[in-house]
N, C-alpha and C positions, 0 to 999 in steps of 0.2 A: 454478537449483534453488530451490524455494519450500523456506523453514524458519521455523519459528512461533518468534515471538521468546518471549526469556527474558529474566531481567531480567540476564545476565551480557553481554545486548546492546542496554545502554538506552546508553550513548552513542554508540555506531554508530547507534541507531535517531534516536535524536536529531538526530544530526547528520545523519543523509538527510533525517527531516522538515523541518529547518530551510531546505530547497529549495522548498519551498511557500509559496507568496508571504506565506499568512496563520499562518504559522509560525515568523514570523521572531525573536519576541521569548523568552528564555528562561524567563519564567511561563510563555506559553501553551504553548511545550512538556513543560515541567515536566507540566502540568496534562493535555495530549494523552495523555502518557505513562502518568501515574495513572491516567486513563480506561482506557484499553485495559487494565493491568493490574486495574482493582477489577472492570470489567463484564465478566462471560461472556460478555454477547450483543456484542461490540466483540473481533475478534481481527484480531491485530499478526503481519505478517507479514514475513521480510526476502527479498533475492535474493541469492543465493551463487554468483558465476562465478566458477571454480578453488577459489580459493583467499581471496578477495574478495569482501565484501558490499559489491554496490552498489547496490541499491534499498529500496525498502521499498513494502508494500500494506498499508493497514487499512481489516477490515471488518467492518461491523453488520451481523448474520445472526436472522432471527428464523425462521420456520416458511416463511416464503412468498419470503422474497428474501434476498440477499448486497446490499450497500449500499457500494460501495468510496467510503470516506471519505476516504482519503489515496494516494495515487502521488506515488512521486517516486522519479527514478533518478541517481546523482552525474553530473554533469555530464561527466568523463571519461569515460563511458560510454555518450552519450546518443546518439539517430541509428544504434543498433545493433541495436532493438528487442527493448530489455531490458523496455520497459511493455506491451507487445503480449503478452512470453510470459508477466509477471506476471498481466496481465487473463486469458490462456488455463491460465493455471494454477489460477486463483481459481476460474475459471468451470467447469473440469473437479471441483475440489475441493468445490464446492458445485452436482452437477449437479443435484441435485432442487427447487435452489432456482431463482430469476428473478436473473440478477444486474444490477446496476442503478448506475448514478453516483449523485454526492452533486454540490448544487450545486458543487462547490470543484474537484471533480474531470472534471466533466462535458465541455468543453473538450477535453480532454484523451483521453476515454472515446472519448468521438464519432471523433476521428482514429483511433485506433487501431482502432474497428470498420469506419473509411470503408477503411484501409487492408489490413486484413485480408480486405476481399471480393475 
């Protein structure tokens, strides 16, 4: 289940981004983190199985597309297609928009729409 982060879930959110290879140092998450909270157009997503958040999505949404800038799903969980239902969660929640990868995520975007067909 998709839930839009708060900040009573910046260490959770933190600690999924730091799954992203270019996330690793605790500035640049620091500073991820600030982003999505100071920008409207930048929203911070988690994934909640049970009882357990184990993903995260964030996205840059302007008038014409959703932008997923970040995925990443805890490694206990992965191979479960926990990123498939995030991306069909996104993509249902911004259906008026294009939604689209970010270089960082792109990799990534692509497999899950090859295996989604």
């Amino acid at each position: 289940m998709l839930i839009r982060y708060k900040k009573s879930f910046k260490k959770i959110a933190m600690g999924l981004l730091s799954y992203m290879p270019r996330e690793k140092e605790l500035r640049t998450l620091r500073e991820t983190i600030e982003g999505y909270e100071a920008d409207a157009s930048r929203q911070l997503f988690l994934w909640r199985v049970d009882e357990d958040v184990v993903g995260v999505i964030g996205v840059a949404v302007n008038e014409a597309k959703a932008e997923i800038l970040h995925i990443a799903v805890n490694p206990s969980f992965r191979d479960e297609g926990i990123g498939k239902e995030m991306i069909a969660a996104v993509t249902k929640l911004f259906s008026d928009r294009t939604v689209v990868s970010s270089e960082s995520t792109n990799r990534f975007f692509k497999k899950c729409m090859e295996e989604s067909r």
